[in-house]
C-alpha positions, 0 to 999 in steps of 0.5 A, a space after each residue: 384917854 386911859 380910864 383904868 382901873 386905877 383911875 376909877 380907885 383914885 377918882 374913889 379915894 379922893 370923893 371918901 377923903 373929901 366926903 370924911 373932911 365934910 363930915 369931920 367939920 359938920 359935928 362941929 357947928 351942929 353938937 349944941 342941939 343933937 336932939 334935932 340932928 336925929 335924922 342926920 345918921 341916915 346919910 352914912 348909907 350912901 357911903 357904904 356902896 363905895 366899897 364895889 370898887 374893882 379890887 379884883 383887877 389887881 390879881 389878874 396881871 400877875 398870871 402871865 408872870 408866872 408862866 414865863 418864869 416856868 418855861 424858862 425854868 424848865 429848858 436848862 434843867 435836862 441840858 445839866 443833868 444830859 452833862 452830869 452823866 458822861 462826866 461820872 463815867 471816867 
C-alpha cells in the first residue's frame, strides 16, 4: 500500500485525460446554440488547480547519487600520483 508520488501523478493524469475526452465530446451536441452555453467558460477553472502536483519530488532522489560518485572518485587519485614519482626517478 505504497501512495507514491508517482501514483499521485498517474491517478492526476488520467482525471486531465478523461476530463479533456469529456470536453472534446460536449461542443459537439451543444455547437447549434452557443448563445445559451454562455456560462459553460466557467468550468475550465477547476482545472487549473491540477497543476500543484508534487514535481518537486523528482530531484530529490538524485543528491545521494552524486555524493558517492565523489568519494569514489576522490580515493584512487592520490594512490596514482603517490606511484608516478619513484618511477620518475631512475
Amino acid at each position: 500500500m505504497k501512495f507514491t508520488s508517482t501514483t499521485v501523478v498517474l491517478s492526476l493524469l488520467v482525471s486531465m485525460t478523461l476530463f479533456q475526452s469529456a470536453i472534446a465530446q460536449a461542443p459537439a451536441t451543444p455547437a447549434v446554440k452557443p448563445a445559451s452555453h454562455h456560462p459553460a467558460p466557467h468550468h475550465p477553472a477547476p482545472h487549473h488547480p491540477a497543476p500543484h502536483h508534487p514535481a518537486p519530488h523528482h530531484p530529490a532522489p538524485h543528491h545521494p547519487a552524486k555524493k558517492h560518485h565523489r568519494r569514489v572518485a576522490a580515493v584512487p587519485k592520490p594512490v596514482v600520483s603517490k606511484h608516478h614519482k619513484p618511477a620518475h626517478k631512475p
